[in-house]
C-alpha positions in Angstrom: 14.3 -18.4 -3.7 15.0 -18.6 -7.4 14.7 -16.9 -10.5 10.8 -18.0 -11.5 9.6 -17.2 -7.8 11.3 -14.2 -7.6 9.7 -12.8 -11.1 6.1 -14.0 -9.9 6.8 -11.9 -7.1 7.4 -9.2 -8.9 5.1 -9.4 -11.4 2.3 -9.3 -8.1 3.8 -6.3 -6.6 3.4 -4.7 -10.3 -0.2 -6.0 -10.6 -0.9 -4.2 -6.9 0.7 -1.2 -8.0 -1.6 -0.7 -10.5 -4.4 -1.5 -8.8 -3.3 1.3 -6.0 -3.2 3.4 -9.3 -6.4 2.9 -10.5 -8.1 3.5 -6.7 -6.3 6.6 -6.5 -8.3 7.5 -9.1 -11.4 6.6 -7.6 -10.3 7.9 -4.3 -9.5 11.9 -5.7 -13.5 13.2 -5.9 -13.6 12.0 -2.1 -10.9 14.1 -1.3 -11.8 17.1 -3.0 -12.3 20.4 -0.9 -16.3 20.7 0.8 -17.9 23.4 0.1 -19.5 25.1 3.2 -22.7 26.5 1.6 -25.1 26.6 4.0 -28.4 27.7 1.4 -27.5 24.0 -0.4 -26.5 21.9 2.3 -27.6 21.3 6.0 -25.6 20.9 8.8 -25.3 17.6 8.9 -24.9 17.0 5.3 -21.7 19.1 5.5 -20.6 17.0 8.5 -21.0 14.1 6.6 -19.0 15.5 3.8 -16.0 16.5 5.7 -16.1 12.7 7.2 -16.4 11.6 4.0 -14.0 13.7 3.1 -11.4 12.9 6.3 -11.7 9.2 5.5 -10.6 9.7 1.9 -7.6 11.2 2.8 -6.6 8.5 5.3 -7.5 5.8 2.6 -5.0 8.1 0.3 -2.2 7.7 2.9 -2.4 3.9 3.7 -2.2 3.6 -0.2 0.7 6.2 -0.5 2.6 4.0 2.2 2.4 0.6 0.9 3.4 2.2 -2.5 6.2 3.1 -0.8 6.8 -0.3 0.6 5.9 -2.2 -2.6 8.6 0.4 -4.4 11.2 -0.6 -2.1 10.2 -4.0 -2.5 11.2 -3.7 -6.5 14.1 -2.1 -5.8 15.4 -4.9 -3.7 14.9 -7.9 -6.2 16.4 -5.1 -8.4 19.4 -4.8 -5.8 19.8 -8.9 -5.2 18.6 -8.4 -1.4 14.9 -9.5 -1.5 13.7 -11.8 0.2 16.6 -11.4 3.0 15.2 -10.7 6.5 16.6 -7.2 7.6 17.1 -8.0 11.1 18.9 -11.2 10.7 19.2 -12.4 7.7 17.4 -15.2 7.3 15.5 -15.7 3.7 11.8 -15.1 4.5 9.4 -17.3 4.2 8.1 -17.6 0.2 4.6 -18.4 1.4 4.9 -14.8 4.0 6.1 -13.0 0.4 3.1 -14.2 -1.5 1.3 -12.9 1.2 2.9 -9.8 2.0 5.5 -9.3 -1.4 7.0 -6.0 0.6 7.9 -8.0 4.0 10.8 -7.1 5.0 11.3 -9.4 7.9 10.9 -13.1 8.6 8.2 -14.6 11.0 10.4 -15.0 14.2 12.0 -11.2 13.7 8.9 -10.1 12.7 6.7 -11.3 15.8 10.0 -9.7 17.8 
């Protein structure tokens, strides 16, 4: 991979780390705490809060996770090593990086 490919990669996983920070934004109202007020909501209503409510918070993990990822993936151009298949060692695909920019396996490793 050279120099070009490896800074439009980057400049993607920057561009989705701004968009996670921008629905993490959205996302905080969802996962506020439901109040159990039974005079101004019913039953129900409260049920569908704390779904509401349960769902928000998993949305906030799968986004707190491939920040992680896409973190790590930064770091490693930063380091030299991305784009090296961690199991072997192979360069990974550049069409499986535009996909996925924080892979951090090739296709054969990867399907095991």
């Amino acid at each position: 991979m050279n120099d070009a490919e490896q800074a439009r990669l980057a400049a993607l996983i920057r561009a989705r780390l701004a968009e996670i920070e921008e629905e993490n934004a959205r996302g905080r109202d969802g996962q506020a705490v439901v109040q159990l007020d039974q005079q101004s909501v019913g039953r129900l209503s409260r049920m569908d809060a704390l779904q509401n409510q349960a769902m928000a918070r998993a949305q906030q993990s799968r986004r707190d996770i491939e920040t992680r990822r896409l973190r790590a993936a930064l770091a490693r151009i930063g380091s030299g090593e991305y784009g090296a298949c961690e199991d072997c060692g192979d360069d990974i695909a550049l069409r499986r990086l535009e996909l996925d920019p924080a892979a951090t396996r090739c296709i054969t490793c990867a399907r095991g």
